[in-house]
N, C-alpha and C positions, 0 to 999 in steps of 0.2 A: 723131786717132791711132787707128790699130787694134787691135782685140782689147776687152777688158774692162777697164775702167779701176779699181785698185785703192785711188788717192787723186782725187779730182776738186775740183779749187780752184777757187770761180766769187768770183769781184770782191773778194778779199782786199786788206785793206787794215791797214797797220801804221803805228802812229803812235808817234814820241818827243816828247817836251818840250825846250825846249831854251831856253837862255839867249841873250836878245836883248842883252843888255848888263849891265852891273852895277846894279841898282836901277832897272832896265827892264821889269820884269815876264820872265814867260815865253813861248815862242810856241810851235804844236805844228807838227811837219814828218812830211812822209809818207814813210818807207823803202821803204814797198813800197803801190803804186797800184792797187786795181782789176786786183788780175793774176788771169785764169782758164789754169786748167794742169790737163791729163790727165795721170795715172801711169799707164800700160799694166800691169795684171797680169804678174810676170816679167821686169817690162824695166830696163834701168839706163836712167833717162831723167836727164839733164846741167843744169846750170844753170850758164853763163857771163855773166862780166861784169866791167867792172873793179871794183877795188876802192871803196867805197859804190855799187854801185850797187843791194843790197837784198836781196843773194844769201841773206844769213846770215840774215838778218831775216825772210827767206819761211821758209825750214827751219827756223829756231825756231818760228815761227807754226805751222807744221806741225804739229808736235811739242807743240803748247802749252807751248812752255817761254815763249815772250811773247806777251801778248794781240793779240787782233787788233782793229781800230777797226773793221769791217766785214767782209761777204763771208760764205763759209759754205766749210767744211771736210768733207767727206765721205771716209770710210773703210770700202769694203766695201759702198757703198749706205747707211750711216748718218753720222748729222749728228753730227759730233763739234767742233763748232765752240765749244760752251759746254758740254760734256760734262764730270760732276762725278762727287766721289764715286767711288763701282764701276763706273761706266760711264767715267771716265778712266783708271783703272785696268785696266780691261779693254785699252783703247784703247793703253794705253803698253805692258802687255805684247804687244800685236803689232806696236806701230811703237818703235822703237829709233834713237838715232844715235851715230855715230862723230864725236867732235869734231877739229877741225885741231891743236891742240898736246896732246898724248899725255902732254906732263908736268904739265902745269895740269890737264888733265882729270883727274888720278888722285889719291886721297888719298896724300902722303907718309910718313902711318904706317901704311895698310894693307900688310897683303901679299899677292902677286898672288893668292892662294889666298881671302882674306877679300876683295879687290876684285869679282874675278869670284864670289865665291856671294853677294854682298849681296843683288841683286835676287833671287836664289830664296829669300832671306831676306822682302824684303818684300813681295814675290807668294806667299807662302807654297805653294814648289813644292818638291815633295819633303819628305823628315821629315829629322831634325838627324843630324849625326852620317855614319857611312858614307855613306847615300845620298845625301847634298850634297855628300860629297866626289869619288861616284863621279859624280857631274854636274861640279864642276868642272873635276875630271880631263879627263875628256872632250872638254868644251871648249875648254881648255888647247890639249890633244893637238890640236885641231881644227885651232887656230891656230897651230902649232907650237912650242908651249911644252909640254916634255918637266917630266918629275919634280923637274928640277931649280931649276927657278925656282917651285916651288909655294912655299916661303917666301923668298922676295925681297921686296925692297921699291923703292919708283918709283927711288930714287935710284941701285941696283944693276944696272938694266938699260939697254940702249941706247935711243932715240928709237925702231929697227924694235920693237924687243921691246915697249917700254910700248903701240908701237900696238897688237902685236896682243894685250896685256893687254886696252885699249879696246874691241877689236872682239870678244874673247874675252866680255867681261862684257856686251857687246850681244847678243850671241847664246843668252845663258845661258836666258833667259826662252822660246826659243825664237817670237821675230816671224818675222812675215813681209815684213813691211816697213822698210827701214833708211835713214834719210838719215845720207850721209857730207858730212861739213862740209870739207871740205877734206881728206881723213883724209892724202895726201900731201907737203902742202905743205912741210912742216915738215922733210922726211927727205932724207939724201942722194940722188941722183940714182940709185944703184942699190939702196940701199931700196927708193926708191920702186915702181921695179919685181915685187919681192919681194911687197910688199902689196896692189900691186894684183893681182897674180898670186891671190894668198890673195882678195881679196874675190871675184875674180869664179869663184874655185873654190867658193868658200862659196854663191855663186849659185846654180850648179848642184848641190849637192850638195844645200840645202835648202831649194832652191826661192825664193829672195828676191828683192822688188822694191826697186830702188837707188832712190834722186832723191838723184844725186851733183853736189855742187858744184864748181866747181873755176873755175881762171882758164886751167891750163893748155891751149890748144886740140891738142898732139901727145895727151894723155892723153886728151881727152875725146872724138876722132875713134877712137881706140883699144878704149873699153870701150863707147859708147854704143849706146843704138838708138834713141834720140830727143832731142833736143839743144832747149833753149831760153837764146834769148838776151837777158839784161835789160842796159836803159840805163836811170839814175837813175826807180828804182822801178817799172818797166813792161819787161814782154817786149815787146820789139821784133819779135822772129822763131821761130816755134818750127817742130820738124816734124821728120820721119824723118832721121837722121845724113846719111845719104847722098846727100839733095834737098839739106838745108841746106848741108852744105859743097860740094857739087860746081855750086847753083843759088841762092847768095844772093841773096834779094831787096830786104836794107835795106841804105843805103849803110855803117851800122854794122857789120853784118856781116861786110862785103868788107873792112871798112878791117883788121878782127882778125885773117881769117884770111888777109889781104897779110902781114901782121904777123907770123906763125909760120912759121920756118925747115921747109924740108924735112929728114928725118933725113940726108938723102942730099947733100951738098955738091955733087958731079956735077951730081944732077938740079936742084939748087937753081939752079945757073949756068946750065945747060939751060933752066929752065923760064924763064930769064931775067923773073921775076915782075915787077910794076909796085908797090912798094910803097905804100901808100894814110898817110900822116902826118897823126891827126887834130891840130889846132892848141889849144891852151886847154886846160884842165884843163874836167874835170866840173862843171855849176850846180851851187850850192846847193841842196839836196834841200827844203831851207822856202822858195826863193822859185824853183819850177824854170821854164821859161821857157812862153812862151802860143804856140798852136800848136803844131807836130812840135818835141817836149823836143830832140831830136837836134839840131835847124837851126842853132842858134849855133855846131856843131863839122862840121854837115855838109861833105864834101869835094865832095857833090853840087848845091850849095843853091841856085849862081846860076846852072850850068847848065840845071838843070831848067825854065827857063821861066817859075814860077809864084814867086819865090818870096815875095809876099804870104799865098798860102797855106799855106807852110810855115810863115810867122812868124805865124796869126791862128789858121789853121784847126787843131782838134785831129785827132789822126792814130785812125783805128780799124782794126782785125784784118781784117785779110782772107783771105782765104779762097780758094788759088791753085791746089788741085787739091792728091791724094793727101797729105792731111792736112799741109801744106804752109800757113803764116798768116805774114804781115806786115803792119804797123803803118806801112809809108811809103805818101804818097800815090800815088805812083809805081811801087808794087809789081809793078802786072802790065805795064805798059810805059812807055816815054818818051815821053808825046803827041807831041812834034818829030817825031821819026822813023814815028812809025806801026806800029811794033814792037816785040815782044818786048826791053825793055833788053839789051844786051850789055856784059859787064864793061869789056871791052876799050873797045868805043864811048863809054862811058859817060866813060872814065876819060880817051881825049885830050878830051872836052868838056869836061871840070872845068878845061881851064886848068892854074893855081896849083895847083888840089887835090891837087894828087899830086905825090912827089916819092919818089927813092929814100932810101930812109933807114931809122930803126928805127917800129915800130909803135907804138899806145896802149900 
């Protein structure tokens, strides 16, 4: 990725416990694998995937809000990966997030005025009194919360409003860094709009670097400038918005964004797409599969030629030009043909793999 990287994730790894049976002891399963990720200084850089596949569990780990079993977390050129005391402190006042439900995140008995001055409370910024209030004001106003909601309470506001309560008391501490955990999901469809409108104003206005989550691919082609894409605990695909959507190179990839309607119903019948239907739900994250994780769902798997090696061999990052990486063995072409894979080619070779229909 280009530019200066302001979060740098090498071989992060997150682990839960999890119950094998009743009176079976415990076993431990990995959420998030060995994942290395650039955050570009200034960039909203994305994180898609279906649901478990590790999205939340990377952003927490971020954040230190859940430990990591492995790997190293760097923020700004420093290792914050077991960063304690003043130095996590330091650390969480310039990295912040936006969590996905706006009404769970927020104390029910605060009100939005004691929500958003806490953290200048416990970063001890500013002194008591006016000058915390002319900070919350501020930031209120920032996020478009006017005089009148300074004593409300969560239950008095809409899901838009308590978001940008949320986003309001993330920015209080003044970071530079903010992971957004779904901050959309939750809201109506033109909400949604509205806030994202608001975050990436807030961007520009103070300079912030996103690592936004989400599942939706119309939003995430929308605010991004570097898109990565996880399958049960592993990036699969990362690299500049623009390469990734317009030049996927995992068959996981293609299959998501067959899967997302154009806004334009015209061009959507026009572009006459090939819909890609992967089959099978998601492995088990404690027992995920040997060789390419994907291949038990690949729509590519018996085309490809090889595929002993998809079911033995483990798949690793490749490296396909202008900061452009995938993880299939197949990335840079289709041995058969002798070239460059083609969507199109690809997709009458799969046979069965493709049908029209709905997406993951």
């Amino acid at each position: 990725m280009a530019g200066r990287s302001l979060v740098r994730i090498r071989d992060l790894s997150v682990e839960y416990a999890a119950s094998r049976a009743v009176g079976a002891g415990r076993s431990v399963f990995r959420a998030v694998d060995g994942v290395h990720l650039d955050v570009p200084a200034g960039s909203v850089t994305s994180l898609v995937g279906e649901s478990g596949s590790g999205k939340t569990s990377l952003g927490r780990a971020v954040m230190r809000l859940q430990p990591s079993a492995s790997g190293t977390i760097e923020f700004d050129d420093a290792d914050v990966t077991h960063a304690r005391g003043r130095e996590l402190a330091a650390y969480r006042r310039r990295a912040q997030i936006v969590f996905q439900d706006p009404y769970s995140s927020l104390d029910p008995r605060r009100t939005v005025a004691e929500t958003v001055g806490e953290p200048l409370a416990i970063h001890r910024i500013g002194t008591r009194g006016a000058d915390r209030e002319r900070r919350v004001r501020r930031y209120m106003d920032l996020c478009g919360l006017d005089g009148r909601f300074f004593d409300r309470k969560p239950h008095e506001l809409s899901g838009g409003q308590r978001q940008r309560v949320g986003i309001a008391r993330a920015l209080a501490v003044g970071p530079s860094f903010v992971v957004c955990d779904e901050p959309v999901s939750a809201l109506d469809a033109s909400v949604q709009a509205q806030i994202l409108n608001l975050l990436m104003d807030l961007r520009e206005e103070m300079g912030l670097t996103y690592l936004f989550i989400a599942h939706n691919l119309g939003v995430i082609r929308h605010i991004s400038d570097h898109v990565a894409i996880m399958y049960l605990g592993r990036i699969v695909e990362s690299g500049p918005r623009d390469e990734v959507f317009s030049n996927p190179k995992h068959p996981y990839t293609r299959a998501l964004i067959s899967s997302a309607p154009l806004p334009d119903p015209v061009k959507e019948r026009a572009a006459k797409r090939e819909r890609i239907v992967l089959k099978g739900d998601m492995p088990n994250a404690a027992n995920p599969p040997e060789g390419c994780r994907f291949h038990t769902r690949c729509w590519l798997y018996q085309a490809l030629g090889e595929p002993e090696r998809c079911r033995t061999v483990p798949t690793e990052s490749r490296e396909l030009g202008n900061g452009h990486l995938s993880d299939c063995h197949y990335a840079a072409e289709d041995p058969r043909l002798g070239r460059p894979m083609s969507f199109a080619t690809a997709s009458r070779h799969a046979g069965t793999g493709t049908e029209r229909g709905n997406g993951p």
